[in-house]
C-alpha positions as CSV (number, residue, x, y, z in Angstrom):
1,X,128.2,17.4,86.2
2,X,125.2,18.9,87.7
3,X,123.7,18.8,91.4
4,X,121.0,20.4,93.2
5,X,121.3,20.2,96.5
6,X,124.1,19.9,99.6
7,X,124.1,17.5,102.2
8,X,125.6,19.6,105.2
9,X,125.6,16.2,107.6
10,X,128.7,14.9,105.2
11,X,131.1,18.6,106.3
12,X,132.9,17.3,108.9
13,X,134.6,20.6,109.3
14,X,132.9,23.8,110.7
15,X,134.2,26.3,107.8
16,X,132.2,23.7,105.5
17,X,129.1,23.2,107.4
18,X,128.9,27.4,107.7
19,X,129.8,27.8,103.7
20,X,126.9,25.2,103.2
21,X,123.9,27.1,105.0
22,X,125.3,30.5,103.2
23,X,122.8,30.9,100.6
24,X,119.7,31.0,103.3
25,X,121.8,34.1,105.1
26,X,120.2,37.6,103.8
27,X,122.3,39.7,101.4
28,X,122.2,43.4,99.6
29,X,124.9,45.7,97.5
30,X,126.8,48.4,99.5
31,X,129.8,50.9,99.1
32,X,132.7,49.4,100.6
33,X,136.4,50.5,100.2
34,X,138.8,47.6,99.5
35,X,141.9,48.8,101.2
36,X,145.1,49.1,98.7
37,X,148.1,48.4,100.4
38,X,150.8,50.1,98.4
39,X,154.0,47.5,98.9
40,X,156.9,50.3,97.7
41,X,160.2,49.8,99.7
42,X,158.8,47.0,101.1
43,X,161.8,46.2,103.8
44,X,162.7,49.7,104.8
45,X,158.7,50.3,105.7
46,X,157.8,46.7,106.6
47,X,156.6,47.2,109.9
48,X,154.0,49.7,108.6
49,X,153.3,47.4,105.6
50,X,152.3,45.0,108.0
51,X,149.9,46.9,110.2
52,X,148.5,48.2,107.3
53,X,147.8,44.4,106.1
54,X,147.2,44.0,109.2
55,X,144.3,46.2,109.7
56,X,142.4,45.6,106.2
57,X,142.3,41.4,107.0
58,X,141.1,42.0,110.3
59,X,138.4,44.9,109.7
60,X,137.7,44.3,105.8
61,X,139.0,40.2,104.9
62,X,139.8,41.7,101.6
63,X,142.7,44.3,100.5
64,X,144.5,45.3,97.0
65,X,148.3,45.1,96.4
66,X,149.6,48.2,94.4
67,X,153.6,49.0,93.4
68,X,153.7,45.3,94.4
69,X,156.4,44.3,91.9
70,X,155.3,41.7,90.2
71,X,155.8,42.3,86.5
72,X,152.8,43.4,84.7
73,X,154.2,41.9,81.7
74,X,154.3,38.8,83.3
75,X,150.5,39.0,84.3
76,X,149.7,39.8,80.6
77,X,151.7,36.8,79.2
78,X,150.2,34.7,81.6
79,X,146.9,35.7,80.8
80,X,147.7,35.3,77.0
81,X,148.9,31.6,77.8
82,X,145.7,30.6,79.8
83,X,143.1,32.2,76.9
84,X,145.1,30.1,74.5
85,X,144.8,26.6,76.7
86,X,141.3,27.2,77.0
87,X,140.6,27.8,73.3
88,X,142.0,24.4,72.5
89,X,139.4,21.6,71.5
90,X,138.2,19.9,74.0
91,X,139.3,16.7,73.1
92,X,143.1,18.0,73.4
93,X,142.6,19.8,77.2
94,X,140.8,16.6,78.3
95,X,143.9,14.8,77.9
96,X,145.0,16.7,80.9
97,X,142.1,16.3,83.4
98,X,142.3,16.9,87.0
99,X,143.1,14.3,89.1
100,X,140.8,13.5,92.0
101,X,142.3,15.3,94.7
102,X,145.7,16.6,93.7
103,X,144.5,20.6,92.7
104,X,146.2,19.6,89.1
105,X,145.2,19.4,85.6
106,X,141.6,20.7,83.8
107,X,137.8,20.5,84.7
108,X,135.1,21.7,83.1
109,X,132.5,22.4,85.0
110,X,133.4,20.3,87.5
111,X,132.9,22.4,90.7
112,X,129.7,22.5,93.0
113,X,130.1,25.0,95.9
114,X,128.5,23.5,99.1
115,X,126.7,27.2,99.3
116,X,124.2,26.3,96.2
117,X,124.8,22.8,94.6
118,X,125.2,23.6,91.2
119,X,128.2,23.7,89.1
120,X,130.0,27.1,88.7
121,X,130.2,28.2,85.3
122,X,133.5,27.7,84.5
123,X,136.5,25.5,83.1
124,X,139.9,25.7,85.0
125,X,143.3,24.6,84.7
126,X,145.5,23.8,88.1
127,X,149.2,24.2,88.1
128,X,150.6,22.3,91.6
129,X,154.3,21.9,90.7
130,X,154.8,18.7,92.5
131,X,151.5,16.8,91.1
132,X,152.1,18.1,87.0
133,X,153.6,14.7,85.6
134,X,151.6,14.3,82.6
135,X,149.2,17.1,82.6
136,X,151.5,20.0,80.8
137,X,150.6,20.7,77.6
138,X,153.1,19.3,74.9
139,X,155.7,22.1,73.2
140,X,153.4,21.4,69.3
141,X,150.3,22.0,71.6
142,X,151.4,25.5,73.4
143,X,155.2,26.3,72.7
144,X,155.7,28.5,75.9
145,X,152.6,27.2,77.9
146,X,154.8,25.9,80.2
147,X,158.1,28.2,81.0
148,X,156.0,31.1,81.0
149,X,152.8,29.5,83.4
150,X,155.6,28.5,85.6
151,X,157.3,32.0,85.8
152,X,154.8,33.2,86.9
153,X,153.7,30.9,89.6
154,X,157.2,31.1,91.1
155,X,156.5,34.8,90.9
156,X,153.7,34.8,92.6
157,X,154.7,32.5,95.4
158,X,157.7,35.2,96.1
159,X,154.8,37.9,96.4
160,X,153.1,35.6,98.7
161,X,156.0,34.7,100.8
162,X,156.2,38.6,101.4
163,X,152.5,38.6,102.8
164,X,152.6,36.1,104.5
165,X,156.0,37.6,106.6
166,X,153.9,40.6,107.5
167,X,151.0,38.1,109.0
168,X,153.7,36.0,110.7
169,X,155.3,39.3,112.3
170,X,151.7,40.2,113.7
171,X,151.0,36.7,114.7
172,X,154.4,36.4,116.9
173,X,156.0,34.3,114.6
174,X,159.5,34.0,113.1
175,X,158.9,35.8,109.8
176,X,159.9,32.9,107.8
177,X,157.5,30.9,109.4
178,X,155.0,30.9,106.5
179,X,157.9,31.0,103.5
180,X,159.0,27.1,105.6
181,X,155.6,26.1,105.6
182,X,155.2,26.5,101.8
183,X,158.2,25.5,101.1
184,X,158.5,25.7,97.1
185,X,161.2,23.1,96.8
186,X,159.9,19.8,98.8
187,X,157.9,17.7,97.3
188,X,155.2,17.8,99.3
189,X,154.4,21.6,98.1
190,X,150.8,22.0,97.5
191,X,150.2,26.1,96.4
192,X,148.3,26.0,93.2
193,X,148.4,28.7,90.1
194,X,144.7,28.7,88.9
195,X,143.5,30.0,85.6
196,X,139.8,30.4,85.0
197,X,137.5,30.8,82.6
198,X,134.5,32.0,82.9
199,X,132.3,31.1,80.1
200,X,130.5,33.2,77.3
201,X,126.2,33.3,78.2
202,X,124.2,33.0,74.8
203,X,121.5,35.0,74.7
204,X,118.3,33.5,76.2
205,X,120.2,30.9,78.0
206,X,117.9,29.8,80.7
207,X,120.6,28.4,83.5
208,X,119.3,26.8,86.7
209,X,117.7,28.7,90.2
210,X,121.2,30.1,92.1
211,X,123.3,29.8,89.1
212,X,126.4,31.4,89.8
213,X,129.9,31.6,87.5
214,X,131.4,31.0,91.1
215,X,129.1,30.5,94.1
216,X,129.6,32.0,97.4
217,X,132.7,30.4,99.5
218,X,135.5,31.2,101.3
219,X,139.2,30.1,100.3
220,X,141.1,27.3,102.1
221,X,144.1,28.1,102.0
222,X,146.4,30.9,103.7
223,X,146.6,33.6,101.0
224,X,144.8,34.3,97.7
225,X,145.9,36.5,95.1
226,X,143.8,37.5,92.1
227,X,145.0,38.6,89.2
228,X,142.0,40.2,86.9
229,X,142.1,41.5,83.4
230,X,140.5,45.3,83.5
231,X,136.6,45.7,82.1
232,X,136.2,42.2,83.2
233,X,133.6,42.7,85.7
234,X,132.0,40.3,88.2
235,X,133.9,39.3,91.6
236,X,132.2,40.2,94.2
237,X,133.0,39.8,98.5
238,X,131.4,40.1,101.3
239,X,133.3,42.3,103.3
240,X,133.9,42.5,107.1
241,X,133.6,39.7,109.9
242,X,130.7,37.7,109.8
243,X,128.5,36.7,107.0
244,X,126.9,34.1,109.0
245,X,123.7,36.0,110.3
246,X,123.6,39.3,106.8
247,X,126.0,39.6,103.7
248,X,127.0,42.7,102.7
249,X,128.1,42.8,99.3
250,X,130.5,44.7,97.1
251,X,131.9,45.2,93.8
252,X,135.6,45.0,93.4
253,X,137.0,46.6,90.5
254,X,138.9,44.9,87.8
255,X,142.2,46.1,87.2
256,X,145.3,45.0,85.1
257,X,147.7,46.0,87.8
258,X,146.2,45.6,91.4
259,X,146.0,42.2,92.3
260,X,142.9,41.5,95.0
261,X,143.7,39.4,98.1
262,X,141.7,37.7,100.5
263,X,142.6,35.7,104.1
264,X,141.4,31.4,103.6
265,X,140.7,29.2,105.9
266,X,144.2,27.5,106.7
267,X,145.4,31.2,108.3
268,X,141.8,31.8,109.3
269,X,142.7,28.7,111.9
270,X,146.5,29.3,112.3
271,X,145.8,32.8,113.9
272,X,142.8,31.6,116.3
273,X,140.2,33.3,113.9
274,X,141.8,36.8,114.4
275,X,142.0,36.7,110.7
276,X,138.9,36.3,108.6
277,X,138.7,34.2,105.4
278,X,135.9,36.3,103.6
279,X,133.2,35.2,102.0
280,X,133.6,36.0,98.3
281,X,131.7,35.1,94.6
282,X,131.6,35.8,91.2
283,X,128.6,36.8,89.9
284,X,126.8,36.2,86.5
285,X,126.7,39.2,83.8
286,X,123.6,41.9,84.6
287,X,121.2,42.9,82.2
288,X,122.7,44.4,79.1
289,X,126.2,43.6,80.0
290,X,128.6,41.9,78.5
291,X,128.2,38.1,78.1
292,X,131.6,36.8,76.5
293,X,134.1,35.4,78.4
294,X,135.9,36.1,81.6
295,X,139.1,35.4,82.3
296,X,141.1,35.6,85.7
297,X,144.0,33.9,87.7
298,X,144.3,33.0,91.0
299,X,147.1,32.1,93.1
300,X,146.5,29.8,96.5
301,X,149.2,29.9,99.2
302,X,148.9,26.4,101.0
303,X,150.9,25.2,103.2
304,X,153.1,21.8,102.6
305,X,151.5,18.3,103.0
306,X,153.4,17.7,106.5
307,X,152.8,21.5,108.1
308,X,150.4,21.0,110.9
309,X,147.6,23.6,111.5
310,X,146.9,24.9,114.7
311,X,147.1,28.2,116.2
312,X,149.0,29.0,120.1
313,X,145.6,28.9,121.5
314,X,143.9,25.9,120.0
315,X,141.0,27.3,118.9
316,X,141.1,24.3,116.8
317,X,142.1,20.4,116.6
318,X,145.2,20.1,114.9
319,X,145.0,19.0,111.3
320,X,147.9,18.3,108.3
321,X,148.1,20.4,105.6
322,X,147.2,17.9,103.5
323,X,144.2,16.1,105.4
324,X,142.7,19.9,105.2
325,X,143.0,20.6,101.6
326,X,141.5,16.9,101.1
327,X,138.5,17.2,102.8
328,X,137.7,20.6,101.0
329,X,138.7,19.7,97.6
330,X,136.6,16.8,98.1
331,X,133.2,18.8,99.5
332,X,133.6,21.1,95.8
333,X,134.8,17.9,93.5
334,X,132.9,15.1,95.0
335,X,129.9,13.1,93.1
């Protein structure tokens, strides 16, 4: 699937239209220190947790979660699980393709980020509990694919849930307020478990103007969580407020243990924009690096079809969950 341009008239929402005109913005490399927000005794020092989380998604967009935990074992088995669906033929994965519009099943290079129009360089495999029928591996395929893909995402929505109480304690809200939004056991539950693949670069590959292994583009969804293997090099974010008139880039380390966390767009609009969905990419290997495969997992906090999205000062229309998460899967999946 390959295109080469956007068509900005088509983004009916303003996150969309900005994420489109990105790539004509100015950009350079600079120092920047992603805050690590150590999560230890996380009730007894809540309240400094949250100012803490507080401060790094309203001055940064990005912070790290250390002593959050979450298993590392867990992390590595889920990472073991995901390098083994991806080295399955192709025929085999693409009986599990991803259905237009539910964030489940596999693409391969599928995505086109309305910030360059060409396709990330990438496979992917979604995990949205509700939307799965059909699209799990078979036992004779991947014995433990399954169980152990789903530990883990019920893991990591517990994590998430935690966040997300610090964010609705700043924002005035009951503290559950998020954890009944994303509700894990309706059926309208939309948080997706990503794995990604970054793939291998032969030598003297020549790969289209603005090639990217993921182009610039904020999240839409409340809370991301990144889980990255360590020596795995590549994401980069553009940290602070607004990337709209210079991006400021940075290099984010990758590391077995910390998982890296950004603000999307669905909280960007439930707090009235004082929380920033940051601008964020993965870049392609440099010169004389390494140019096998990269491997990470991502884990997307969205709120429940039903929820509706508007902050107390309605600094924008109200919207569904799930209307939202259409229109932006469409702009990336879209022919």
């Amino acid at each position: 699937m390959k295109k080469t341009e956007t068509k900005q008239s088509n983004y009916e929402l303003q996150e969309l239209q900005l994420e489109a005109a990105f790539s004509q913005v100015k950009s350079d490399m600079q120092e920047v220190s992603i805050p690590k927000i150590d999560l230890t005794e996380f009730e007894n020092r809540f309240e400094d947790i949250a100012n803490q989380l507080w401060d790094a998604a309203t001055e940064v967009g990005f912070f790290q979660l250390v002593n959050h935990g979450l298993p590392l074992s867990s992390i590595t088995q889920g990472f073991a699980e995901s390098k083994a669906f991806f080295d399955l033929p192709k025929p085999i994965k693409s009986q599990y393709p991803l259905k237009n519009g539910t964030n489940a099943g596999w693409e391969y290079m599928e995505q086109v980020r309305p910030s360059t129009g060409v396709a990330d360089q990438k496979e992917s495999y979604q995990v949205t509990l509700p939307r799965m029928q059909g699209l799990w591996p078979t036992t004779d395929q991947m014995a433990t694919f399954q169980n152990n893909i789903t530990a883990l995402e019920h893991q990591s929505w517990e994590l998430g849930m935690r966040v997300l109480q610090c964010f609705a304690y700043k924002l005035g809200f009951e503290r559950d307020f998020f954890r009944n939004a994303h509700d894990r056991s309706q059926p309208d539950y939309q948080s997706t478990l990503r794995l990604l693949h970054y793939l291998p670069i032969p030598e003297n590959t020549e790969l289209p103007e603005n090639t990217w292994r993921a182009g610039a583009h904020t999240d839409y969804d409340c809370l991301t969580m990144v889980f990255q293997k360590k020596g795995q090099a590549g994401l980069q974010v553009c940290a602070g407020k607004d990337a709209s008139t210079h991006q400021s880039w940075c290099e984010v380390e990758a590391l077995d243990d910390v998982i890296t966390c950004n603000i999307g767009d669905m909280l960007m609009r439930w707090s009235d924009d004082q929380l920033k969905s940051t601008l964020h990419r993965v870049r392609m290997p440099n010169k004389g690096e390494y140019k096998t495969p990269r491997y990470s997992m991502a884990f997307f906090c969205q709120a429940n079809k039903n929820i509706i999205i508007q902050g107390p000062k309605k600094t924008y229309p109200p919207i569904s969950a799930e209307e939202y998460l259409k229109m932006r899967i469409a702009a990336n999946f879209s022919d």
